[in-house]
N, C-alpha and C positions, 0 to 999 in steps of 0.2 A: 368095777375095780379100776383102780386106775392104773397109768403105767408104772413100769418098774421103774425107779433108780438103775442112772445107767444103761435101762435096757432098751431095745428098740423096740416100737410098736408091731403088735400083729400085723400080718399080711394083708387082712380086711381094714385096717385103721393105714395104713400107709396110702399117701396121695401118687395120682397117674402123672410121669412126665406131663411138662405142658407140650403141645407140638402145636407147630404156626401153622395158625388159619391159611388153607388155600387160596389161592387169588379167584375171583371170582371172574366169570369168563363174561370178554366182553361183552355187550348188547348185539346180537347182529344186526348189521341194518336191515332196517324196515324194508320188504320186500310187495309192490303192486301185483296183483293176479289181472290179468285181461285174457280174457279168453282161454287157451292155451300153453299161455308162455308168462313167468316172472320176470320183469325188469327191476334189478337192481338200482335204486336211486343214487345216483353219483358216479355208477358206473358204464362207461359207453366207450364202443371201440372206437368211435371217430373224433372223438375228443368235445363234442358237445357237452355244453354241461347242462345234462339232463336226459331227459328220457326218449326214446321216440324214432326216427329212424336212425340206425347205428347202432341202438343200445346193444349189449351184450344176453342175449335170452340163459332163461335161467331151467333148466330141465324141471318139468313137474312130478312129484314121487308119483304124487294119484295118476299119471300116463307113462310111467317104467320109465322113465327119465328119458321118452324120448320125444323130442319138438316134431310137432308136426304143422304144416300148414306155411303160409305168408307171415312175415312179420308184421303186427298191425302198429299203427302211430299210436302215442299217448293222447288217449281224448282228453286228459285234464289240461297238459300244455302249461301248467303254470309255471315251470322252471326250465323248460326246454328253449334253448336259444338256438338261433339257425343260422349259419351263416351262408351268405349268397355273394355269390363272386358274379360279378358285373364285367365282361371283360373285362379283368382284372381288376375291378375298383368293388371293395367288399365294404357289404351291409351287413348286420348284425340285427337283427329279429327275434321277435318271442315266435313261437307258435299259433302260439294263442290269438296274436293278431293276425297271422293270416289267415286262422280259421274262419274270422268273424266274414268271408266268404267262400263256402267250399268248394262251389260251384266255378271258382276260376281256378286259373292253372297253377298258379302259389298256394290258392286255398283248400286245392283237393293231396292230400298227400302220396297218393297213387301215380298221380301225374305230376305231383314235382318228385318223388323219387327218380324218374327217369333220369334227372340232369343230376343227380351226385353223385360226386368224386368220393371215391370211398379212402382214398392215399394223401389226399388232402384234407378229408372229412368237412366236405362244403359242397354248395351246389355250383354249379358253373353254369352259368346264360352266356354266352356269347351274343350279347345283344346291344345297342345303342345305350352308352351309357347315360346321359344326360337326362334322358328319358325318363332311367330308374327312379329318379329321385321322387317325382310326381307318379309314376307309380308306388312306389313303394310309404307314399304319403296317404294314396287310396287306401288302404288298410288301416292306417295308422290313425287318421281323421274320420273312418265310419263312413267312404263315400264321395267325398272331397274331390274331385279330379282337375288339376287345372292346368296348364300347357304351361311348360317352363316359356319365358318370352324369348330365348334365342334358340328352342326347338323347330323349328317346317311343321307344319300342321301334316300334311301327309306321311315324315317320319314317327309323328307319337299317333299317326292314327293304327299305323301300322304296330309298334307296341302295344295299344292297345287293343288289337282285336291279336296279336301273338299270345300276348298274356288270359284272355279270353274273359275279359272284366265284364263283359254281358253287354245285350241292347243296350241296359236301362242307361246305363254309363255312358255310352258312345252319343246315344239322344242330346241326356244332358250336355257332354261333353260339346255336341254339335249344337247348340242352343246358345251355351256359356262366348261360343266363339261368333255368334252373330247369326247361324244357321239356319231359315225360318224354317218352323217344321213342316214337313211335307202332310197338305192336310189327305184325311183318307179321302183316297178315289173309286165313290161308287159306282159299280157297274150294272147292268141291267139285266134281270132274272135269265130272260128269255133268253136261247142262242142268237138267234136272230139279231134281234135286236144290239146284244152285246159283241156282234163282230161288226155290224155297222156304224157301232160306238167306236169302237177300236179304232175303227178304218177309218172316219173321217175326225177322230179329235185325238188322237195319240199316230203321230206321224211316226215314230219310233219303234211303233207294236210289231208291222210287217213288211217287208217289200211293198205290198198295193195299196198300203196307206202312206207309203213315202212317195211315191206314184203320185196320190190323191193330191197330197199337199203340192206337189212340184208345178200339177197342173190349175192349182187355187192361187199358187204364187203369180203364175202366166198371166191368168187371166185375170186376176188382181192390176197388174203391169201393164196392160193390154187395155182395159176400161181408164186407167191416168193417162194411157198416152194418150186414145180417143178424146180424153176430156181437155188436154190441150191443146192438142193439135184443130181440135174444132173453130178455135178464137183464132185461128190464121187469119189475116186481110185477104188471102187470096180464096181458102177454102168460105170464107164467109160471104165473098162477090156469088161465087157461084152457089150458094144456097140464096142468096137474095136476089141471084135473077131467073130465080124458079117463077115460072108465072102463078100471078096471088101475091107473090112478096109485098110488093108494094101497096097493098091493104091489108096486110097484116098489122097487128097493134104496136109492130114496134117498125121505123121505117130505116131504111138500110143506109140513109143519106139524111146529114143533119140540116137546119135549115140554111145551113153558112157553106153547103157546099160540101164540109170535109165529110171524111168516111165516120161512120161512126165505131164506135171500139168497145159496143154493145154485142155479143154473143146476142144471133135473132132467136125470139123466144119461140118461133115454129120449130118442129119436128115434121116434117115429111116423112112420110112413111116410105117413100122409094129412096130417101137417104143413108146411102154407105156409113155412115158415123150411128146414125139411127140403126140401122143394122147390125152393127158390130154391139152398140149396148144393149142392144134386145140379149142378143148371144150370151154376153158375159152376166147382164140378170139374169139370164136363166139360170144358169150357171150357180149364179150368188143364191137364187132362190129356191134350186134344187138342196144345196148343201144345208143352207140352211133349215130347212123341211124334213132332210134326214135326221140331221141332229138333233132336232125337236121332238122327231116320234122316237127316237133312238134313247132320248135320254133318260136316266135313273128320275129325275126327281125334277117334273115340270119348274117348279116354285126357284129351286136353283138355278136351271138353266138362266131362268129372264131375271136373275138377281149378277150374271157373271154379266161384268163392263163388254166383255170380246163379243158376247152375243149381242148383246143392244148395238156394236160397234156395226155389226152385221145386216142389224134390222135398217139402221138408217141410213146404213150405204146403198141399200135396194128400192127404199120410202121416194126418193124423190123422181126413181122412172114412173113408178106408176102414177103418181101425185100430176106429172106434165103429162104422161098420157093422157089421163084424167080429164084436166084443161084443153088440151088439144084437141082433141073428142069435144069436149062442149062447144070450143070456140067453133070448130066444122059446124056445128048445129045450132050455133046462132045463140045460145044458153051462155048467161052472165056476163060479164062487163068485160073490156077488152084492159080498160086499165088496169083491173083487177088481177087478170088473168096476165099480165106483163107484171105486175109486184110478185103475182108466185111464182112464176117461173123465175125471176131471177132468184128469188131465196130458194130454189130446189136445185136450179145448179150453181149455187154459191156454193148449197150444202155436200154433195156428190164430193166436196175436193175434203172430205171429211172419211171418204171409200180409201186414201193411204193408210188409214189408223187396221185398216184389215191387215196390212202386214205384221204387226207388232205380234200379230198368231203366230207367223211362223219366223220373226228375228228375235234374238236373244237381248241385239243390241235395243233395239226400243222397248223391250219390256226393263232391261235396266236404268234407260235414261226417264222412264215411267216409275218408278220406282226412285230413282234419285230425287227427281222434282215432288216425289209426295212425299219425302223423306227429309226436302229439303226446303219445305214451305212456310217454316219460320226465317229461316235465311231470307228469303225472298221476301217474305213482309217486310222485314226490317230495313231491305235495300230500299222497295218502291218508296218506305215511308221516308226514310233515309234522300232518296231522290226529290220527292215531291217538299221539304223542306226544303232542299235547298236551291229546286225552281223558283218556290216562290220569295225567298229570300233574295235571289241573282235576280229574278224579271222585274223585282220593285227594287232595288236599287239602279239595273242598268235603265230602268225605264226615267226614273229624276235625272240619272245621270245623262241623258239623251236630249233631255227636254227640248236644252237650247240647241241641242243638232239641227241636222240638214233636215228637213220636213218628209222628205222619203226613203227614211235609215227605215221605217217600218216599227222602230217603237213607241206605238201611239199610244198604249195602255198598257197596262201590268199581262191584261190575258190574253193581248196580242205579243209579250215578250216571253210568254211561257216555251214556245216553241225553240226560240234560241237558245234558253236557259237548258232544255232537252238536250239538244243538240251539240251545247258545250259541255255542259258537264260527262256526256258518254262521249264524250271525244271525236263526235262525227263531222260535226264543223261545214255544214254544206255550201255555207257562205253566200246564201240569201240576205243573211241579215247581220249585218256586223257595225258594229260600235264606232262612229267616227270621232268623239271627244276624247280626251285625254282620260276622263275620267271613266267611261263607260268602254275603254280598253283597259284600265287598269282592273273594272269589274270583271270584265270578261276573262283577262288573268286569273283573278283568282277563282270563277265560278270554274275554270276549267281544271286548276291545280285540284279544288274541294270535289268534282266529279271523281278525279283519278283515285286521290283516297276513298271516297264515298265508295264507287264500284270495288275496290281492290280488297276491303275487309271482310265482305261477306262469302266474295268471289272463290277463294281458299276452299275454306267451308264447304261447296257446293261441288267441287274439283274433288274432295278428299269424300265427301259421301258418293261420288259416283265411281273413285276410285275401288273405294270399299264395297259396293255392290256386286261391281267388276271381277274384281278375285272372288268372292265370295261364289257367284256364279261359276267361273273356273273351277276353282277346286271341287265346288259342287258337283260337275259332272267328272272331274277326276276321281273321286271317294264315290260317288256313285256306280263307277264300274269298279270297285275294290272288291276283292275276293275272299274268304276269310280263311286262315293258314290255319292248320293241323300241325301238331309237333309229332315229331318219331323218337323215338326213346334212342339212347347211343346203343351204334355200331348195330343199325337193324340188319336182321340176315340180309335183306332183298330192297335194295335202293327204289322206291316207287319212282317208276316214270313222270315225270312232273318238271313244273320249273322251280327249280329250287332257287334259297337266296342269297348263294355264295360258299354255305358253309355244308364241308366234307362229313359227310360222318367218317368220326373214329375215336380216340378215348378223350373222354371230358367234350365233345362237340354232339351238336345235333343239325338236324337237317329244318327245314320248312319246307313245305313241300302244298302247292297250289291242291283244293280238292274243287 
């Protein structure tokens, strides 16, 4: 039926008030579970934006809403930015790149929580700040380390062993700066053996090996000055009026009368000189003999320069002994026996190169000359053009000179050409014409250039060797520093590097 006229519809036919939809309730933010504890994304009490140390933890139902434990870092880091105050000069960071090393003191977050200000919501280093930058480039380039150029190498070495960026980093680091790597030094199984190693090739190991060296330096010192002192006029009268001298194969008076200025090729065995180098080969042939049975790895020993330095400093006493003995006994030629004795004590003056064991200074100027053997090719070639350029010009230019100026040929004028062009000028031979002084000008002006271009060059690699050595044994007694977290209960005893512990500072402190 339908409705009435007029009427109103039944109670069941009549429609419900409309009433307004609800608002629907926000989304909550998305909440991370780690461990323990929910970190609210966007929300942090230090004002980071993101997650991680500072955040605000969020109580877990399933543990009665109550936090227990450490607060731990956000291991994802994607949105966590850190900031780091540099005395005073701030960086801004993800997390996530200093993670990419945990192991250093930025990259573990247990050991950089130490240095945050919780009132300024940042970390504080009170450290060198110029330094930062190049560290803070470490993380960011995956490894990269490189010394800003108006840093001291000893101030970023010390950053970096603060920061605690590892070996691998300080190697490189020492490598990138010219550093040669320290090769491994083997030692030998045995006790024995390895304290006899010790003792005669590492002067620095103990007091009785600084001892050892003191007394290889003496007697080092002591066999040069016998070797000169031997060629005196006076000391050599009185070994030439030994009776025999004068049939010996070399005679003590030349046939004109004068002295001769020949070192005699006998050795007397009741001579003081002979005497004293018996002493000091022993000596050289004792140490030697140790370090032979002493050492790790026969094949190395007689491949290192210092040792063969050593064999041939010792080769030529016995080589004249040898001779002197035969010639007593009437065995081989006396000429003969006069050509080797002089090459054996020519060779002896070859016994200085033993020092360069124990000075710094001749292993670096050894080192510069082999570092600097292109320079020097270039000079000698450099030189040797322009001798013979100057010795055949001055030599036409002479022609019609005076007959005894000395420039008779081009390879009799090489000597002057020498002599001018290094500016020594001995003044045996000089240019009487007009025109063989106007050569001789300019052979001397093209000498001063010629020497002075490569000369630089050779000054600045031995400058560079120089420091490079220095600092070497400066960084080589470097210690590596421990951080203390602020305001530790109990100040460790130590040397510290300036800075007080108390709020926002930390200590360093020597271990």
């Amino acid at each position: 039926m339908g409705p009435r006229a007029g009427g109103r519809s039944p109670p069941s036919q009549q429609r419900a008030p409309r009433v307004a939809p609800r608002p629907r309730p926000a989304a909550p933010t998305p909440t991370v579970a780690y461990g323990v504890y929910l970190y609210r994304r966007g929300e942090s009490d230090t004002g980071l934006a993101g997650c991680g140390v500072g955040a605000r933890p969020l109580r877990a139902p399933w543990l009665g809403g109550q936090p227990s434990g450490a607060m731990e870092a956000d291991p994802c880091g994607c949105c966590e930015r850190l900031v780091l105050n540099v005395a005073g000069l701030r960086f801004e960071t993800r997390a996530r790149t200093l993670s990419r090393y945990p192991d250093t003191l930025l990259g573990d977050p247990g050991r950089r929580r130490a240095f945050y200000d919780p009132t300024r919501g940042e970390f504080f280093l009170d450290r060198h700040r110029p330094s930062f930058d190049a560290i803070l480039h470490y993380y960011q380039s995956g490894g990269r380390l490189r010394r800003p150029a108006h840093v001291p190498l000893d101030v970023f070495l010390d950053e970096v062993a603060f920061y605690e960026l590892g070996a691998d980093a300080l190697a490189k680091l020492r490598e990138d700066e010219g550093f040669a790597a320290e090769p491994e030094r083997r030692l030998p199984r045995r006790p024995f053996a390895r304290q006899l190693w010790l003792l005669f090739e590492f002067p620095e190991s103990s007091a009785a090996a600084r001892i050892v060296a003191v007394v290889s330096v003496l007697v080092i010192l002591v066999s040069i000055v016998v070797f000169c002192l031997e060629t005196l006029p006076d000391f050599r009268d009185e070994r030439d009026g030994q009776p025999g001298a004068a049939s010996g194969p070399l005679p003590s008076m030349r046939s004109n009368g004068s002295q001769s200025v020949t070192p005699p090729p006998r050795a007397s065995f009741d001579d003081p000189f002979f005497l004293v180098e018996t002493l000091c080969i022993c000596w050289f042939s004792f140490e030697l003999l140790v370090r032979l049975g002493a050492s790790p790895s026969k094949t190395a020993f007689f491949k290192n320069v210092m040792n063969l330095i050593d064999f041939v400093a010792i080769l030529p006493y016995f080589v004249a002994l040898g001779t002197e003995l035969a010639r007593q006994r009437g065995v081989g030629q006396p000429a003969m026996s006069l050509a080797i004795l002089r090459v054996i004590r020519l060779v002896r003056v070859f016994r200085i190169f033993k020092l360069s064991r124990h000075s710094k200074g001749l292993q670096i100027l050894g080192q510069t000359l082999r570092a600097s053997m292109r320079e020097l090719g270039l000079l000698i070639f450099f030189l040797f053009i322009g001798v013979v350029l100057f010795s055949s010009a001055v030599y036409f230019a002479e022609v019609d000179g005076p007959p005894d100026s000395g420039f008779t040929s081009i390879p009799a004028s090489f000597w002057w050409a020498v002599v001018t062009m290094t500016t020594v000028g001995y003044g045996d031979m000089a240019p009487a014409t007009v025109g063989g002084k106007i050569v001789g000008s300019l052979c001397a002006i093209a000498g001063v250039l010629t020497i002075s271009l490569p000369v630089p060059v050779i000054v600045s690699n031995f400058s560079y060797f120089y420091h490079r050595e220095t600092e070497g044994e400066d960084t080589g007694r470097y210690r590596h520093v421990a951080t203390q977290p602020c305001c530790p209960p109990e100040t460790p005893e130590g040397k510290a590097n300036g800075l007080v512990g108390g709020s926002g500072k930390h200590l360093v402190t020597e271990v």
